[in-house]
DSSP file (Angstrom, degrees, kcal/mol; ACC not computed):
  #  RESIDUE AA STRUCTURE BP1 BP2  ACC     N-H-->O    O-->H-N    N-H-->O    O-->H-N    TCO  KAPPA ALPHA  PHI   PSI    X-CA   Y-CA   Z-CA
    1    1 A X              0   0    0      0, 0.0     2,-0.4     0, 0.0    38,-0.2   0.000 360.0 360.0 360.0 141.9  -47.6  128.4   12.5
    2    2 A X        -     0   0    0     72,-0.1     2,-0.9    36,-0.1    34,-0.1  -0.959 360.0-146.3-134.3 115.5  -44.8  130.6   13.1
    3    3 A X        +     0   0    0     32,-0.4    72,-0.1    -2,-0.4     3,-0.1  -0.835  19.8 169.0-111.9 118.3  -42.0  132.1   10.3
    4    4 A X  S    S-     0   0    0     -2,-0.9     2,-0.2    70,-0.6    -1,-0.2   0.993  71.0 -14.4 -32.3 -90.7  -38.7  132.6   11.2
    5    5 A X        -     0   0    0      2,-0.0    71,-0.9     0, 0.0     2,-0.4  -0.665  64.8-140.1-134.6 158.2  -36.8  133.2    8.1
    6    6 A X  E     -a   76   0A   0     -2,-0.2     2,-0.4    69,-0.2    71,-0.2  -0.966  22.2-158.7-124.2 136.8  -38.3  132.3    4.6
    7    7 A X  E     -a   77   0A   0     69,-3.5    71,-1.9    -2,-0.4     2,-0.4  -0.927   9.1-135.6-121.8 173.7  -35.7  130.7    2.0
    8    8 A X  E     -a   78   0A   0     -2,-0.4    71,-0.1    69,-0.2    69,-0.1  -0.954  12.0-144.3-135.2  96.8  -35.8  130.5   -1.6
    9    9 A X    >>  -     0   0    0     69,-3.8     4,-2.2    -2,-0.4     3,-1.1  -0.363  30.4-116.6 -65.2 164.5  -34.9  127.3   -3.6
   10   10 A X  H 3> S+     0   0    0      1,-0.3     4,-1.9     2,-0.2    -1,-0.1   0.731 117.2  56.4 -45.2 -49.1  -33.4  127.9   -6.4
   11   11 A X  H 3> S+     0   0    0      2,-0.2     4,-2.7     1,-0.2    -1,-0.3   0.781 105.6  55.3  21.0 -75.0  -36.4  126.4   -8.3
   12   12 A X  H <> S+     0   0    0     -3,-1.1     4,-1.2    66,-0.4    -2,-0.2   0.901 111.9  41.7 -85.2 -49.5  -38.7  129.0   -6.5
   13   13 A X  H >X S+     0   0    0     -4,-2.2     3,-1.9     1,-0.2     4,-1.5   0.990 111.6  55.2 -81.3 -34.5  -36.6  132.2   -7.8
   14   14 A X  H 3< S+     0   0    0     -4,-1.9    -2,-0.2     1,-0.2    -1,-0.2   0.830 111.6  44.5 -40.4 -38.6  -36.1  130.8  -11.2
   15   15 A X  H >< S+     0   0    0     -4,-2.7     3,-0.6     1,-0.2    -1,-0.2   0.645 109.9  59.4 -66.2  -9.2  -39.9  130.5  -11.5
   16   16 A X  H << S+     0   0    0     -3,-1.9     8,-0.2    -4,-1.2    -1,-0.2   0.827  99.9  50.3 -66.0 -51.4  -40.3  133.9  -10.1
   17   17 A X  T 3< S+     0   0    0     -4,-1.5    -1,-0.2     1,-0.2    -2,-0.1   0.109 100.9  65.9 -97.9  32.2  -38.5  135.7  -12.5
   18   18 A X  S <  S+     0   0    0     -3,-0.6    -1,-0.2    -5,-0.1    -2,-0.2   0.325  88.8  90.3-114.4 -18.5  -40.4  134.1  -15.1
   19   19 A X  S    S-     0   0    0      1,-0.1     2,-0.3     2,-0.1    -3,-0.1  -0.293  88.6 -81.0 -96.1-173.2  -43.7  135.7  -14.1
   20   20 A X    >   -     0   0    0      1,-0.1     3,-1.6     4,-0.0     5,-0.2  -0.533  38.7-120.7 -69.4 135.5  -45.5  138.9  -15.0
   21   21 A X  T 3> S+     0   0    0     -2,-0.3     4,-3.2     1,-0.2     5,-0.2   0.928 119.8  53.6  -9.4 -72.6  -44.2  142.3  -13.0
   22   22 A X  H 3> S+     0   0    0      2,-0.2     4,-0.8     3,-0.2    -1,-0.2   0.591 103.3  48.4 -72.4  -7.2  -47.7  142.3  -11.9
   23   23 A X  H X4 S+     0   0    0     -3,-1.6     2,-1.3     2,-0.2     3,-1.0   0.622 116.1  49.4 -82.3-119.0  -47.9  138.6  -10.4
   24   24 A X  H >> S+     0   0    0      1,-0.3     4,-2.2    -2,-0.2     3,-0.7   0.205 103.1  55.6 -18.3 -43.5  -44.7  139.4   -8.6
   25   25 A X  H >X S+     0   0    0     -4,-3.2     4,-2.0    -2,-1.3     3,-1.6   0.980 114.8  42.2 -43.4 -73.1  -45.9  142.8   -7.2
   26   26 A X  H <X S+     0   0    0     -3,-1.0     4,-0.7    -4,-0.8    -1,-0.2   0.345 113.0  56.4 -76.2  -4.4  -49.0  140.7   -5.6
   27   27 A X  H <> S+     0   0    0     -3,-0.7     4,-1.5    -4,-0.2    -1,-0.2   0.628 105.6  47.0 -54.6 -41.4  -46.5  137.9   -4.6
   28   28 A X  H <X S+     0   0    0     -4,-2.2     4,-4.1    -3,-1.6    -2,-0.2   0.827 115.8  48.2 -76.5 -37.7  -44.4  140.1   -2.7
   29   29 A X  H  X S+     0   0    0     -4,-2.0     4,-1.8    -5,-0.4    -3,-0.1   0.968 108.5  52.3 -50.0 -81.7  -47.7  141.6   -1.0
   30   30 A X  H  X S+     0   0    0     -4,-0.7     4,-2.3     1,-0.2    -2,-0.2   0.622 107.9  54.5 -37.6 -39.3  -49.0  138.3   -0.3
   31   31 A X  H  X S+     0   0    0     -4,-1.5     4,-2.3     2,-0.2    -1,-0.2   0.989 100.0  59.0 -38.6 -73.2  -45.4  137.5    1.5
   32   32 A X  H  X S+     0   0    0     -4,-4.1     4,-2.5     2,-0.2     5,-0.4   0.909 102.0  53.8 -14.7 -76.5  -45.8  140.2    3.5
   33   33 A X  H >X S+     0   0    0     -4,-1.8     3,-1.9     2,-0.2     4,-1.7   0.857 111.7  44.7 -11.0 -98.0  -49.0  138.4    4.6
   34   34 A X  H 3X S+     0   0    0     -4,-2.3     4,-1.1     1,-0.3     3,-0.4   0.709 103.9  60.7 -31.8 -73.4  -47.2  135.2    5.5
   35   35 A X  H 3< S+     0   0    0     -4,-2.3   -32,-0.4     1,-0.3    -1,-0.3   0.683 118.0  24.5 -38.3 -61.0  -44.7  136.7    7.1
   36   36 A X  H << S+     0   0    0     -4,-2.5    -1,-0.3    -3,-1.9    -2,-0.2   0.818 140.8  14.2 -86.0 -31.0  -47.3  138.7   10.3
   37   37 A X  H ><  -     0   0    0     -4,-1.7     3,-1.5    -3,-0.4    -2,-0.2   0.087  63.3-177.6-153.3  59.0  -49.8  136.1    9.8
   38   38 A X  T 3< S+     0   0    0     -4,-1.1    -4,-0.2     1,-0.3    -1,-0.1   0.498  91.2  53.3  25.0 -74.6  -49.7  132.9    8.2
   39   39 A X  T 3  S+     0   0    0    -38,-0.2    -1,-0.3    -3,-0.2     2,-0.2  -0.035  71.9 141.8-108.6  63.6  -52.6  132.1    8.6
   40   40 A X    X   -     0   0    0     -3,-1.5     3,-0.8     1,-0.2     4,-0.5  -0.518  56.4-129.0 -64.4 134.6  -54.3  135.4    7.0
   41   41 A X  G >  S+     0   0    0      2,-0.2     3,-0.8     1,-0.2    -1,-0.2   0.691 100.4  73.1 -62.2 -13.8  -57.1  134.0    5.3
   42   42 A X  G 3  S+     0   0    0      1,-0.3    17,-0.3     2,-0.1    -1,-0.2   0.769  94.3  66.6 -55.8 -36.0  -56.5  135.7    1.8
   43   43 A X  G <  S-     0   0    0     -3,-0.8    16,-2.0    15,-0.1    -1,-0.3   0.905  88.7-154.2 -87.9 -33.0  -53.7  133.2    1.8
   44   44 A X    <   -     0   0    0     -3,-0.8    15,-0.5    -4,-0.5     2,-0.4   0.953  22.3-168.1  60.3  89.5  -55.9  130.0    1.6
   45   45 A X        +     0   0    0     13,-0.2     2,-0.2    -5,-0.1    13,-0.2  -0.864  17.3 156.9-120.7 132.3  -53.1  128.1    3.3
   46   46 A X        -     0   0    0     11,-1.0    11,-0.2    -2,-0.4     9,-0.0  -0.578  37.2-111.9-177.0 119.2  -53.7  124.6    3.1
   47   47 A X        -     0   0    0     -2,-0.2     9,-0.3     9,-0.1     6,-0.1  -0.033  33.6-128.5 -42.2 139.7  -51.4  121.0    3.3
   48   48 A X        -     0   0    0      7,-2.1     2,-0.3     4,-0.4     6,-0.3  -0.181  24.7-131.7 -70.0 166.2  -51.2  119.2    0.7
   49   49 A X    >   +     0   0    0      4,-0.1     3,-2.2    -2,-0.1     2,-0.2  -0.607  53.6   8.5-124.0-168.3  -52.0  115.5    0.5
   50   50 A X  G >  S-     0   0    0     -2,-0.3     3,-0.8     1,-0.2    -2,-0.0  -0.230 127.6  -1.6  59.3-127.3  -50.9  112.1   -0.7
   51   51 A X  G 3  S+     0   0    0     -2,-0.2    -1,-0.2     1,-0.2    -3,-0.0   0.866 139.9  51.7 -58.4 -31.0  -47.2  112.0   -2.1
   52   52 A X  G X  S+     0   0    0     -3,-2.2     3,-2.2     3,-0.1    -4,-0.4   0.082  78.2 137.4-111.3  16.6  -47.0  115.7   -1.4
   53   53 A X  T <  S+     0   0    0     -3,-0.8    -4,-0.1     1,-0.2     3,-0.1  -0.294  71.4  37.7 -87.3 156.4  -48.3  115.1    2.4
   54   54 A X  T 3  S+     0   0    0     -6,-0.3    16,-0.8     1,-0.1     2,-0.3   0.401 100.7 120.9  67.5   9.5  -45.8  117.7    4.8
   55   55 A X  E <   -B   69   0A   0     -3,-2.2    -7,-2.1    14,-0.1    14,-0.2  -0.981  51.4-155.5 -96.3 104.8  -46.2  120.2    1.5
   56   56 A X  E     +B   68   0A   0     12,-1.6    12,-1.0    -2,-0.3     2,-0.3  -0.466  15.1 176.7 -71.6 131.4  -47.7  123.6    1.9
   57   57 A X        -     0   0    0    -11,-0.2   -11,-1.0    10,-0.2     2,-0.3  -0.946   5.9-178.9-133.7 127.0  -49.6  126.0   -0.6
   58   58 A X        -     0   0    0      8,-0.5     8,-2.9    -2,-0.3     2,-0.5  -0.933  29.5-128.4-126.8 172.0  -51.1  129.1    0.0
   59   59 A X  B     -C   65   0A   0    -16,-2.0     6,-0.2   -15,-0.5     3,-0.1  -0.908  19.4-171.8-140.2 107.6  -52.7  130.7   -3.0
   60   60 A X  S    S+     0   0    0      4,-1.7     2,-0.3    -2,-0.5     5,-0.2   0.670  79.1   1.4 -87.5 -21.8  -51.8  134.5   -4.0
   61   61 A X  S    S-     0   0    0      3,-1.4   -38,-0.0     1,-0.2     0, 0.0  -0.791 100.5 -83.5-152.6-173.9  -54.4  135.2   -6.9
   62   62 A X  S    S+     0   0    0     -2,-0.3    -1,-0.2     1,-0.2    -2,-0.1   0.966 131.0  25.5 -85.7 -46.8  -57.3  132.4   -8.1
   63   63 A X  S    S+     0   0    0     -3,-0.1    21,-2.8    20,-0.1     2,-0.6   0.923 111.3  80.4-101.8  -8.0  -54.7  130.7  -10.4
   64   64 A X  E     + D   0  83A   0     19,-0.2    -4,-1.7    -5,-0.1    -3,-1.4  -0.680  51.5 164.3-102.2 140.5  -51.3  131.6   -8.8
   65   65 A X  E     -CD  59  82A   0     17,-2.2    17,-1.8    -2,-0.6    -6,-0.2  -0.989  32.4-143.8-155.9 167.9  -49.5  129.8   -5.5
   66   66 A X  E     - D   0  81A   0     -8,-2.9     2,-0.5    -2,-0.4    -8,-0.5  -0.414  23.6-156.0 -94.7 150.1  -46.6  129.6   -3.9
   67   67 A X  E     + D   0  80A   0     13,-2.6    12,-2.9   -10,-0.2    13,-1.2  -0.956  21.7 169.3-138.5 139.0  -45.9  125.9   -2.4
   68   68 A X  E     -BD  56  78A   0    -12,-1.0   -12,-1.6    -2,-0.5     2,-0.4  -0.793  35.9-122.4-119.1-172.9  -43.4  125.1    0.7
   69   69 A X  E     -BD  55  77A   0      8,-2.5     8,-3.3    -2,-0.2     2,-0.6  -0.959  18.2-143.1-116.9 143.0  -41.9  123.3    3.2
   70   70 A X  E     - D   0  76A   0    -16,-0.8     6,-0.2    -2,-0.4     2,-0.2  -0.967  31.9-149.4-104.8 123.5  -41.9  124.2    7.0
   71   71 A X    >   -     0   0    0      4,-1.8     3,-6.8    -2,-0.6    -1,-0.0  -0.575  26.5 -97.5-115.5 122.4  -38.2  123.0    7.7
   72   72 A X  T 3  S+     0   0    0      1,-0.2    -1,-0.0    -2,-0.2    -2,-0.0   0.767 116.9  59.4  -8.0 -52.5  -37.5  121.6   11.6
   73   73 A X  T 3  S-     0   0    0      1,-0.1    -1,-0.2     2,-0.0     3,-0.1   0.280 121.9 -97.7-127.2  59.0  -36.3  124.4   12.5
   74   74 A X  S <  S+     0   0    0     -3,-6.8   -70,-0.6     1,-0.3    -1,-0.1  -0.280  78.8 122.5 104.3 -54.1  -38.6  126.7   12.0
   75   75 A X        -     0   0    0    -72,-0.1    -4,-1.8    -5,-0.1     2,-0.4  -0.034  55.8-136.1 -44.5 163.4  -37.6  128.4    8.4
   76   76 A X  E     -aD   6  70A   0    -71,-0.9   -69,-3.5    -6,-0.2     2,-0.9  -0.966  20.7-151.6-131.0 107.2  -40.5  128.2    5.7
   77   77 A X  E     -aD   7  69A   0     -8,-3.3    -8,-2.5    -2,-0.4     2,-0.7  -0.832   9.3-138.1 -93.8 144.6  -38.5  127.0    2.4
   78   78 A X  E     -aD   8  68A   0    -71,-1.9   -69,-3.8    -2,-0.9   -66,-0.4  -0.874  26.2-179.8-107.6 123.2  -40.3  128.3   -0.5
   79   79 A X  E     -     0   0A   0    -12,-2.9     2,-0.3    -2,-0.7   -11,-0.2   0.803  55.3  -5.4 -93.9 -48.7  -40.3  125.4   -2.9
   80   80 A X  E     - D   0  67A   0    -13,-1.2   -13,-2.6   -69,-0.1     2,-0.5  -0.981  51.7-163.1-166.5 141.5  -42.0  126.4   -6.1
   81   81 A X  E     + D   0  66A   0     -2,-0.3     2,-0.3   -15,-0.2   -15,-0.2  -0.864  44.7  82.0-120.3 112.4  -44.1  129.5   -7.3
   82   82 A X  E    S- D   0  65A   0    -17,-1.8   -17,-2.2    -2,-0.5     2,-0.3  -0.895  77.3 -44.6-166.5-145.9  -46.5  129.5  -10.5
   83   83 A X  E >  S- D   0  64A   0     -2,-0.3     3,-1.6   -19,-0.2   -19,-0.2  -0.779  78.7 -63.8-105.6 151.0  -50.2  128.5  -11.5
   84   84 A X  G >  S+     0   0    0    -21,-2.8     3,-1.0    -2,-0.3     4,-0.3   0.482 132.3  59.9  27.3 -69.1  -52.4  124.8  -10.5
   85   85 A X  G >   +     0   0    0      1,-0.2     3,-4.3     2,-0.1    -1,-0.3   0.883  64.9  93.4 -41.4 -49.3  -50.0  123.1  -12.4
   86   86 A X  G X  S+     0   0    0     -3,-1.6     3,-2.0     1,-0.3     4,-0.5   0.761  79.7  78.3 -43.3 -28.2  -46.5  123.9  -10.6
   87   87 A X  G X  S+     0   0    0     -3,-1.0     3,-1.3     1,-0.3    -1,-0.3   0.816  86.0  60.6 -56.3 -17.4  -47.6  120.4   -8.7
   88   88 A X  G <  S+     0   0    0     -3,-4.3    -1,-0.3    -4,-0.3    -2,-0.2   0.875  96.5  54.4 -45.2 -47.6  -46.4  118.6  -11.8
   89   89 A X  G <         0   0    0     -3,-2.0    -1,-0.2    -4,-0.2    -2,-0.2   0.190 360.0 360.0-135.0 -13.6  -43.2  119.7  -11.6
   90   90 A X    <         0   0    0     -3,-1.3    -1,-0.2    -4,-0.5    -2,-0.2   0.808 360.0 360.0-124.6 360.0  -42.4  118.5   -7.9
C-alpha cells in the first residue's frame, strides 16, 4: 500500500477535535507512520469485514483508531477517528 495524499472527511476532523490534546499528539505521530510506511506494524492495519468490507483501521493506542478508505486513485480518505465503537457510527 502506497499513500499519496491523505484527506480528511469532515466527520474525521469533527471527531478529532473532540479528543484529548494527548490522543491527538499520538494521532499525529502515528500519521506520520502511515504516511513512510503503512504498513509499520505499531499501526495494526487491518480490513475490515462484512458491510464494512473495502474499510480500513489501523489502531493508534489499545482503544483508539483511525478508519479509512483507500480511494482509486491512490488518496487514503480518513473516514472516522475515536475509540472501538466509532464502527457504530458508519
Amino acid at each position: 500500500m502506497i499513500v499519496k495524499k491523505i484527506i480528511y472527511s469532515t466527520q474525521f476532523v469533527k471527531e478529532l477535535r473532540k479528543l484529548p490534546k494527548e490522543i491527538i499528539a499520538v494521532a499525529i505521530q502515528k500519521e506520520d507512520i502511515f504516511k513512510d510506511n503503512p504498513l509499520h506494524q505499531s499501526l495494526r492495519l487491518h480490513e475490515l469485514h462484512g458491510k464494512f468490507k473495502g474499510i480500513w483501521s489501523i489502531s493508534f493506542t489499545s482503544a483508539y483508531r483511525i478508519i479509512f478508505e483507500r480511494m482509486k486513485n491512490g488518496d487514503i480518505l480518513f473516514i472516522s477517528i475515536g475509540k472501538h465503537d466509532i464502527y457504530k457510527y458508519l
